[in-house]
C-alpha positions in Angstrom: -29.3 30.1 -3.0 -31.8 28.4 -1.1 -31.0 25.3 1.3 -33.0 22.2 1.5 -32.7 19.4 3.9 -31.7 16.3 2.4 -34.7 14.0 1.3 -34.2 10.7 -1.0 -36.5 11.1 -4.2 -37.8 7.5 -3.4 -38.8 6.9 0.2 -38.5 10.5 1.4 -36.0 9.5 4.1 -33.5 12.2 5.5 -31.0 9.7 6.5 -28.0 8.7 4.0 -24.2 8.1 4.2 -21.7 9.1 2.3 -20.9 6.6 -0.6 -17.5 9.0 -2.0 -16.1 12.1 -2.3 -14.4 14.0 -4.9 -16.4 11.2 -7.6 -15.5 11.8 -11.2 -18.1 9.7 -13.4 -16.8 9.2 -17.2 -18.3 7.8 -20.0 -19.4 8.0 -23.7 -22.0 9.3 -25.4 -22.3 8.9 -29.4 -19.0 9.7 -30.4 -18.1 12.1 -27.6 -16.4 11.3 -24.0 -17.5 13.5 -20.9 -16.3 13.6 -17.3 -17.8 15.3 -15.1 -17.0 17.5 -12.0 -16.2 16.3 -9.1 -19.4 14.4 -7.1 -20.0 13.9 -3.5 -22.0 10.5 -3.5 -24.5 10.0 -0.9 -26.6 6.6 -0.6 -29.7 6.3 1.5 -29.6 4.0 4.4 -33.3 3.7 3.9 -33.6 2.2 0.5 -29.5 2.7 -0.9 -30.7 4.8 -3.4 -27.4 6.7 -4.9 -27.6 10.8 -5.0 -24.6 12.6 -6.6 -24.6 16.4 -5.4 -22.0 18.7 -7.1 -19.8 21.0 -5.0 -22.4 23.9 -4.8 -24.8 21.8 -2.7 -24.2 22.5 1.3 -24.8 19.8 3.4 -26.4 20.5 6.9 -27.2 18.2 10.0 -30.4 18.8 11.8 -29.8 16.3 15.2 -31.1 17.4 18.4 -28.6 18.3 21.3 -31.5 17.8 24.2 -30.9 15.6 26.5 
């Protein structure tokens, strides 16, 4: 599975905080309810554009430990 570092789809930043965990969005759709699997909600600090990543998605932190 390949990794990619976190990038929001509007302003490109890498930078976002986590909105939820373990989110469960519901709703309708014709005559049919859905919920889905649980979410981890991230929203950029940039813009505070919501993404919603599924449990397969592996977050990583890329911060530099030089001094």
């Amino acid at each position: 599975m390949e990794q990619k570092s976190l990038a929001c789809p509007v302003c490109q930043s890498n930078k976002a905080e986590i909105a939820g965990e373990d989110v469960k969005l519901s709703g309708q759709f014709q005559d049919k309810e859905f919920l889905t699997t649980p979410l981890t909600v991230l929203r950029c600090t940039q813009c505070g554009y919501y993404m919603f990543f599924d449990k397969m998605t592996q977050f990583t932190t890329k911060e530099s430990d030089e001094s």
